[in-house]
MARMAR-641753 format. One record per residue (C-alpha): residue number from 1; residue in three letters; x, y, z. Coordinates in steps of 0.05 Angstrom, whole numbers, plus 5000, padded with zeros to 4 digits. Example, Ala and Ser with C-alpha at 12.3 -4.5 7.8 and 13.67 -1.06 7.14 Angstrom:
REM residues 2
+-----+-----+------+------+------+
|   k |   r |   px |   py |   pz |
+-----+-----+------+------+------+
|   1 | Ala | 5246 | 4910 | 5156 |
|   2 | Ser | 5273 | 4979 | 5143 |
+-----+-----+------+------+------+
END
This chain:
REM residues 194
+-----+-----+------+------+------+
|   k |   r |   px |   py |   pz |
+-----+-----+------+------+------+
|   1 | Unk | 7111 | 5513 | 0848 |
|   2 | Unk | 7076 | 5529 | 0781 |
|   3 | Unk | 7131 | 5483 | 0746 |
|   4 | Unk | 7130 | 5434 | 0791 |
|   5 | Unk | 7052 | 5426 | 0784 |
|   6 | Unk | 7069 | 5424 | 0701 |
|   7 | Unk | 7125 | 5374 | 0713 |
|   8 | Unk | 7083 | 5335 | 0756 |
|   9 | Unk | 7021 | 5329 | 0710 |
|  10 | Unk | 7068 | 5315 | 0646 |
|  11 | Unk | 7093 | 5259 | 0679 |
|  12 | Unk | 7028 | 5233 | 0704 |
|  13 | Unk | 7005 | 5243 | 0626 |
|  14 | Unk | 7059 | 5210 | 0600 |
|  15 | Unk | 7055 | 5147 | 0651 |
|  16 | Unk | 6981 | 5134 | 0625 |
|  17 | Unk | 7002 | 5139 | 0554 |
|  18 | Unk | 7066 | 5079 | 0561 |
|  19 | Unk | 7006 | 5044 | 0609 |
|  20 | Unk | 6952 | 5035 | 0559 |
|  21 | Unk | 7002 | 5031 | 0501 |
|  22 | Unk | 7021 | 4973 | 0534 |
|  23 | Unk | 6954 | 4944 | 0538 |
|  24 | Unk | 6949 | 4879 | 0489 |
|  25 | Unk | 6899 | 4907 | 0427 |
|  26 | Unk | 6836 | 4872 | 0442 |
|  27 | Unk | 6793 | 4837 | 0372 |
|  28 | Unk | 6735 | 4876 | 0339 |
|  29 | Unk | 6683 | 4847 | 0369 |
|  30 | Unk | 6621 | 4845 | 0326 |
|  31 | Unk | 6554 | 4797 | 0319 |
|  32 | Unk | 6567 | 4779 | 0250 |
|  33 | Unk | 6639 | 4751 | 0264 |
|  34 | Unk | 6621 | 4716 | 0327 |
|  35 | Unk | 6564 | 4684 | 0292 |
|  36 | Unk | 6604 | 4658 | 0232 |
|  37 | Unk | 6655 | 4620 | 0283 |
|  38 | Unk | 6599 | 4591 | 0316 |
|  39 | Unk | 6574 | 4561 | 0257 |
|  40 | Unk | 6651 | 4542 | 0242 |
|  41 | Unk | 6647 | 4510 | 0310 |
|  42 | Unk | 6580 | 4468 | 0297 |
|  43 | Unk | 6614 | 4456 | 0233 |
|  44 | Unk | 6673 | 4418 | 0265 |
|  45 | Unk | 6629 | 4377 | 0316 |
|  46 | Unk | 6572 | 4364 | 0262 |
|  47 | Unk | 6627 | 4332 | 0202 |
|  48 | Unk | 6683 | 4302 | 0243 |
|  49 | Unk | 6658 | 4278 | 0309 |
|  50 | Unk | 6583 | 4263 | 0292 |
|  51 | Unk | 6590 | 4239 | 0224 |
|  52 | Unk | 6659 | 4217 | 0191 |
|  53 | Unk | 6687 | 4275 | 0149 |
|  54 | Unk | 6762 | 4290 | 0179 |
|  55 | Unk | 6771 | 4336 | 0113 |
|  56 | Unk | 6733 | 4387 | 0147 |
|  57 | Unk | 6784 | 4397 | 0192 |
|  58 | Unk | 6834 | 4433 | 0141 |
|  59 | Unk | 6779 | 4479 | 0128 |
|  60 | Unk | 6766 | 4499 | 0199 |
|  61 | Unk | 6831 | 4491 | 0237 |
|  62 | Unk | 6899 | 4531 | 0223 |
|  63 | Unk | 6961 | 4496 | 0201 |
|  64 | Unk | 6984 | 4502 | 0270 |
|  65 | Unk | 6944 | 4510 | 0332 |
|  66 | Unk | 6955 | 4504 | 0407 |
|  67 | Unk | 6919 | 4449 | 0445 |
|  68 | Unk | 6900 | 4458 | 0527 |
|  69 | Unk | 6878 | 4391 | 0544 |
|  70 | Unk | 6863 | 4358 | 0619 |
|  71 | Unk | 6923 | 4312 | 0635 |
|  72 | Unk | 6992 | 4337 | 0619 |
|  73 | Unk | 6974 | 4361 | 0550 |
|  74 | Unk | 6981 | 4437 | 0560 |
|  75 | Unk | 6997 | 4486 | 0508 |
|  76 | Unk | 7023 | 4434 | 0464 |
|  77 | Unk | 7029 | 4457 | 0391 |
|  78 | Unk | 6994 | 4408 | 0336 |
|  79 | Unk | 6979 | 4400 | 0261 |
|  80 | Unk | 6907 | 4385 | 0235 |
|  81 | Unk | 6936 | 4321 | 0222 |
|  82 | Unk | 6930 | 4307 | 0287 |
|  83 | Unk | 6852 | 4320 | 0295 |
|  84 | Unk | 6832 | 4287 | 0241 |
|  85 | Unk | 6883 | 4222 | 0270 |
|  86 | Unk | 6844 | 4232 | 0345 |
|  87 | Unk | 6779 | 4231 | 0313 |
|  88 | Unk | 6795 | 4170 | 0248 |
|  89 | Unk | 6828 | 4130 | 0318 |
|  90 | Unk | 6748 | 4135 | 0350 |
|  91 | Unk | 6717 | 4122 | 0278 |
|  92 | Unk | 6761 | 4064 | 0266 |
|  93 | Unk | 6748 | 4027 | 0339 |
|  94 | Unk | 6672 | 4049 | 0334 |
|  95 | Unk | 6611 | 4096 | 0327 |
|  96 | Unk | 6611 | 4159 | 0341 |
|  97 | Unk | 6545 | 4213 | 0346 |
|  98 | Unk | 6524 | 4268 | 0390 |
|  99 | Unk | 6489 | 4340 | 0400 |
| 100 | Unk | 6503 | 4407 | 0420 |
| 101 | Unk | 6477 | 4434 | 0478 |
| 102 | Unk | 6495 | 4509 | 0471 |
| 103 | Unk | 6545 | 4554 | 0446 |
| 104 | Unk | 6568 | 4620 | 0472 |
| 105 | Unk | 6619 | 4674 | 0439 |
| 106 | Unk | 6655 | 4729 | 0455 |
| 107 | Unk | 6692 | 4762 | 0400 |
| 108 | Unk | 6745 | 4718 | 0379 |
| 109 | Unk | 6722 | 4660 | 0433 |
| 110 | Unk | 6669 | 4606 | 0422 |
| 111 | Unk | 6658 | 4553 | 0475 |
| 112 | Unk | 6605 | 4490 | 0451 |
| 113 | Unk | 6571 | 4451 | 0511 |
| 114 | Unk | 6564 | 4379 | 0466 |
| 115 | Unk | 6549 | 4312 | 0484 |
| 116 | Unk | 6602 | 4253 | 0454 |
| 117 | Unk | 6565 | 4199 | 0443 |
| 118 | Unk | 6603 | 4139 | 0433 |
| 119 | Unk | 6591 | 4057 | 0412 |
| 120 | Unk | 6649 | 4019 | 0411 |
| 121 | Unk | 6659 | 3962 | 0361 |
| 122 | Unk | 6726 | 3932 | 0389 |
| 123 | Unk | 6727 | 3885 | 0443 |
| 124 | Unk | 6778 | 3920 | 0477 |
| 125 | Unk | 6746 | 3985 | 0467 |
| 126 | Unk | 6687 | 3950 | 0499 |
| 127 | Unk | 6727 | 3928 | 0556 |
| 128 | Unk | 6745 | 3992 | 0571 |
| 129 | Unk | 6684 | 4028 | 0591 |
| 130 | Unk | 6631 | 4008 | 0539 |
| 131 | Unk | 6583 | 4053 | 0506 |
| 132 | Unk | 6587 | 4121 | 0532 |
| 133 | Unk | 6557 | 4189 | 0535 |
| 134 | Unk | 6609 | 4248 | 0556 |
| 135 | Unk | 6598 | 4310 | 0562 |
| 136 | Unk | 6649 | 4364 | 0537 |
| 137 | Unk | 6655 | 4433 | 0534 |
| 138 | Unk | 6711 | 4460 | 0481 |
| 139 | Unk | 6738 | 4532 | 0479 |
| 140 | Unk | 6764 | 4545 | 0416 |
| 141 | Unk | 6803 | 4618 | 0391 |
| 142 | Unk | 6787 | 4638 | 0321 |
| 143 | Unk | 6839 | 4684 | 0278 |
| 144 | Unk | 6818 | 4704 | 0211 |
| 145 | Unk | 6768 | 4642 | 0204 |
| 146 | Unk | 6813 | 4593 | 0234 |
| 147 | Unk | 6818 | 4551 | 0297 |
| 148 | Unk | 6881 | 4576 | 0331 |
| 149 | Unk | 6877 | 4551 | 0405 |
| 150 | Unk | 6831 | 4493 | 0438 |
| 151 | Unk | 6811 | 4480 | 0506 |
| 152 | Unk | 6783 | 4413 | 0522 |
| 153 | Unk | 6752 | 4401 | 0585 |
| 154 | Unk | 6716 | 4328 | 0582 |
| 155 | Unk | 6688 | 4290 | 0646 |
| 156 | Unk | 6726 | 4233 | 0641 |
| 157 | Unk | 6705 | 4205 | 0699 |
| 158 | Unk | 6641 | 4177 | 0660 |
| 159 | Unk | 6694 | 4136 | 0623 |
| 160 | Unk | 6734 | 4067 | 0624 |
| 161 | Unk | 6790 | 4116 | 0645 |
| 162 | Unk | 6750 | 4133 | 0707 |
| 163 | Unk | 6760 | 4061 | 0729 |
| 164 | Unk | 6836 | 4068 | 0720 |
| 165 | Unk | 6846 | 4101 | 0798 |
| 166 | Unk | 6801 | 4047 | 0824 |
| 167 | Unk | 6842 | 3992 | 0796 |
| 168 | Unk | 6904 | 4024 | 0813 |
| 169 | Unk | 6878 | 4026 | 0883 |
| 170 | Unk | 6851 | 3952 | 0882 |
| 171 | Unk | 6920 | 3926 | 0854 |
| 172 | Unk | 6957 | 3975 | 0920 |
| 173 | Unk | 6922 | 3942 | 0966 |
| 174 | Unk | 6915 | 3868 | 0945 |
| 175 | Unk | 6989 | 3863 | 0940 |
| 176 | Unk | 7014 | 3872 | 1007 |
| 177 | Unk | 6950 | 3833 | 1022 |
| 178 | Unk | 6968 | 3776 | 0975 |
| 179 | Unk | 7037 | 3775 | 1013 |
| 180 | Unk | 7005 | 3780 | 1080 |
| 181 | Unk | 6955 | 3720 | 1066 |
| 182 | Unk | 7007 | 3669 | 1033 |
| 183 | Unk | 7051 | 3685 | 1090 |
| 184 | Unk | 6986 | 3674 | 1140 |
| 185 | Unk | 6981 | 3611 | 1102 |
| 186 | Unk | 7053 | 3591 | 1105 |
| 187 | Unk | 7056 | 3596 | 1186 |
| 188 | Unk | 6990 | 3558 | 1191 |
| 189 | Unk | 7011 | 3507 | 1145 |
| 190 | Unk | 7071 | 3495 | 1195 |
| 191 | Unk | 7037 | 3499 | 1259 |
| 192 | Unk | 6992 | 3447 | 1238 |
| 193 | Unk | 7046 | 3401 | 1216 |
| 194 | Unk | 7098 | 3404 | 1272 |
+-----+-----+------+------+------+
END
């Protein structure tokens, strides 16, 4: 009984060991660190999105980062190029400002509350929504002072793409419509001549 109890209780031992060996290391968390990428994170906003510096982004983002976006884009890996050719596409088509609202961190975690603010200077920009004000909250992952992973959650609703269902909508329902009404027409136009 005695070596069963010992057998037992080695195997119990042993099982916690492989469990929380297997247990993904979790960051140091520390103040000073979480502070630094939130001023890394301001940093981004503040030069590339609220005044026209895409440099910055080589500073603050890693050669290779993972994007989460709404839509299809999920877990899709990008350069900084690609930033910097998002944010020159807005600068190039119009004016760009805006403010953050508040930031939070949690070891290697910082999400921004921020407000895109956005004039557009191309007609067609115009044409699609106007001057806007979205708000957006970004998660980004830090690794050794870097951006590794974003999450962008915008309300695009508030945007010309917002109008997109509605005119999908309008165009499903005035078709068969259309068809209905010339064919209306057509039988009208008949029974008034014969």
């Amino acid at each position: 009984m005695k070596r069963i109890s010992i057998l037992t209780l080695t195997i119990l031992v042993l099982c916690v060991a492989f469990v929380v060996a297997q247990e993904p290391a979790t960051p140091a968390c520390d103040a000073e660190t979480e502070e630094k990428n939130k001023a890394l994170a301001r940093r981004f906003y503040e030069k590339v999105w609220f005044s026209n510096n895409p440099e910055v982004v080589d500073e603050i983002v890693a050669s290779e980062y993972v994007v989460h976006d709404i839509g299809d884009r999920k877990a899709v890996k990008e350069t900084p190029k690609s930033q910097k050719e998002i944010a020159q596409f807005f600068w190039d088509n119009g004016e760009m400002s805006g403010n953050i609202d508040y930031q939070v961190a949690e070891c290697d975690l910082v999400a921004t509350r921020w407000q895109w603010k956005y004039k557009p200077g191309t007609w067609w920009f115009k044409l699609m929504g106007g001057s806007n004000q979205i708000p957006i909250i970004n998660v980004f992952r830090f690794k050794d002072g870097k951006v590794v992973e974003i999450w962008n959650h915008r309300h695009d609703i508030d945007t010309g793409q917002g109008n997109i269902p509605f005119f999908q909508g309008l165009l499903v329902g005035l078709l068969p419509s259309s068809f209905f009404l010339v064919l209306s027409f057509v039988f009208w136009w008949r029974l008034r001549n014969t």
